[in-house]
N, C-alpha and C positions, 0 to 999 in steps of 0.2 A: 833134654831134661836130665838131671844129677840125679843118679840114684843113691840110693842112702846111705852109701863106705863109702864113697867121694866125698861127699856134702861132711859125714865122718872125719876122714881124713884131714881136708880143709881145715875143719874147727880146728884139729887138734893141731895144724901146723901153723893156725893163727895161734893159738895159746901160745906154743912154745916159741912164738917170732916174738909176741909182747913179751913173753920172761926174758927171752937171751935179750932181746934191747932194751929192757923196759921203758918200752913206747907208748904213745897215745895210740888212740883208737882209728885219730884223725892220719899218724903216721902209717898205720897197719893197713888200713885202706888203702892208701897210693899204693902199699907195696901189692898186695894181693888184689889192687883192680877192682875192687868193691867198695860199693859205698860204705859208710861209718857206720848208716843202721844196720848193714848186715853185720858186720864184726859184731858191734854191741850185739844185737840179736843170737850172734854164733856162741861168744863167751859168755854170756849170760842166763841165757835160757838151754842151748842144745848142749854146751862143754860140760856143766853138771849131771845130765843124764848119760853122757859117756865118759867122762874122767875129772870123780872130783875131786882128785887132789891136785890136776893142774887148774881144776874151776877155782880150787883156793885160792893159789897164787895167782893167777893171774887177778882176780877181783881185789889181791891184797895191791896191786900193781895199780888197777885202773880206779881205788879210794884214795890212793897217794895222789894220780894226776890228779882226781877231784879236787882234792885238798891244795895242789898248787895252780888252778886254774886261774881266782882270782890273780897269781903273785906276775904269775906268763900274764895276763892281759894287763895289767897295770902297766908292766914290762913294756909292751907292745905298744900301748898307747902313749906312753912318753916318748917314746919312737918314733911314732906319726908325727906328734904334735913336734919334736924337736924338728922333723921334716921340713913339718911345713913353716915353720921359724926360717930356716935355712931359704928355704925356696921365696919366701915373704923378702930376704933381705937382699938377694939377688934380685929378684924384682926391684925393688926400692933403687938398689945400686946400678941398674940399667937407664930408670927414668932418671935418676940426678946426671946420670955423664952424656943425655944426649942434647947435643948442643940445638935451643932455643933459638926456633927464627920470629925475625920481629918483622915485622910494616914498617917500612918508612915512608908514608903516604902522606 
């Protein structure tokens, strides 16, 4: 178990990984190994009781991703959907070129 200047620590070297990249919550997870809930949970709740002027910035950080999530999933779905377009016309393009046997009975 983490005793409480670790757990400390952490917070505050997630804070300062989302300022220097300004990253998602979802990127800062992969990098430090923990789930999203915990990050949220670290910056949100514990980084104001120990440092709130990076609690600022980062939450100034993580209203902007708010604010563009709609625009990234929009993004991301026309992405799929052009995908699967692509992969639909290859399909298509397979079954017209394979040559047709008939019965001659």
């Amino acid at each position: 178990m983490a005793n409480a200047t670790e757990i400390e620590n952490r917070v505050i070297l997630e804070a300062k990984y989302i300022i220097t990249k300004k990253c998602t919550v979802r990127e800062a997870a992969k990098i430090f190994q923990v789930s999203k809930s915990t990050i949220h949970r670290d910056v949100t709740f514990k980084l104001p009781r120990t440092n709130i002027k990076l609690a600022k910035q980062v939450m100034a950080i993580l209203l902007f991703n708010l604010s563009q999530r709609s625009i990234r999933g929009g993004r991301a779905f026309r992405q799929k959907r052009a995908d699967f377009k692509r992969a639909d016309k290859r399909r298509d393009t397979l079954r017209t070129n394979v040559p047709r046997v008939t019965s001659s009975l």
